[in-house]
C-alpha positions, 0 to 999 in steps of 0.5 A: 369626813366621809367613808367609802365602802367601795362597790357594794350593792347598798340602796335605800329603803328596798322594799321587801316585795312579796312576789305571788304566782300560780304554777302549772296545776293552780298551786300558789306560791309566794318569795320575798325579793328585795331587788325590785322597783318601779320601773315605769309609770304603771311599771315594775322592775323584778330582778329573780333569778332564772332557778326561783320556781316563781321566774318560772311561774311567771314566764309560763302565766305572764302574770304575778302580784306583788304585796308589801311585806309589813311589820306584822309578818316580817318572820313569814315574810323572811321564811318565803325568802329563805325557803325554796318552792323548788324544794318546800311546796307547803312553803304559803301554809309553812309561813301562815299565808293564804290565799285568794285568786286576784279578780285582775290576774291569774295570781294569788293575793295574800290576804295578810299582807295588806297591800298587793299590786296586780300585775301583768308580765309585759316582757322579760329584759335583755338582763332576765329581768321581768317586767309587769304593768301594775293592772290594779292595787288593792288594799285591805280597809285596815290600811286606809285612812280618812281620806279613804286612801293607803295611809303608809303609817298603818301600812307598817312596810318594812324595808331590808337594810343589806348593811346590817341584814335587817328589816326596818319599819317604814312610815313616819312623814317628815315632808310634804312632797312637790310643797316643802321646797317652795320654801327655798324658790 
């Protein structure tokens, strides 16, 4: 037996994105957006409002990052999605983030959060959604595994649950992809 819940906006795993830009004078800034995805290949989705100072960072640098909120920052991540850099502008020292200027975009890297994609605004959507082509992916060495790539394990990405409003670690394997279903060709 099945329950519906009728049109709700339930989707699983959001990811819990850390979105960072630079204003006008150079100062970062970070917000935690929950409705994001790729998009395309080397493409990714963000749906902001127009009033976030982030939309319009980004509209005025055509440039952003893009880091996964983990595990061990979920109170940081969580305070940059509550708090406004319209009215809070110590909100990165606030939430305990610093900064570094990424090597591939005018955007900030924010050096807790482990893995960043760097991106370069290729347009804003018919719906104001904007849209970036991912020019790099850095990850800090901590996250790498033996084969020197981004283990999702150590990762700990935590996702947003809109059912229960929680946070939810990510990582455990269950499957190999494009393998396990051979078993039923």
């Amino acid at each position: 037996m099945r329950k519906d819940f009728g049109k709700k906006t339930l989707f699983y795993p959001l990811p819990v994105l850390i979105v960072g830009s630079y204003d006008e004078n150079g100062k970062a800034n970070a917000m935690n957006a929950a409705w994001g995805g790729i998009y395309d290949a080397n493409h990714i989705i963000l749906c902001l409002s127009e009033g976030h100072k982030t939309t319009k960072n980004i509209k005025a640098k055509g440039t952003f990052t893009v880091s996964f909120a983990d595990a061990a920052h979920v109170v940081s991540a969580d305070y940059v999605g509550m708090v406004s850099a319209n009215d809070t502008s110590e909100k990165l020292e606030k939430a305990g983030f610093t900064t570094e200027k990424s090597a591939f975009v005018d955007a900030p890297i924010i050096l807790e959060l482990p893995m960043t994609l760097e991106c370069r605004m290729v347009k804003v959507n018919e719906d104001g959604n904007i849209i970036g082509e991912i020019v790099n992916v850095s990850a800090d060495e901590s996250i790498l595994g033996e084969d020197g790539l981004i283990d999702a394990a150590k990762l700990q990405a935590i996702s947003y649950d809109p059912v229960h409003n929680d946070y939810l670690v990510l990582g455990e394997k269950v499957g190999n992809a494009f393998g396990d279903g051979s078993a039923l060709k």
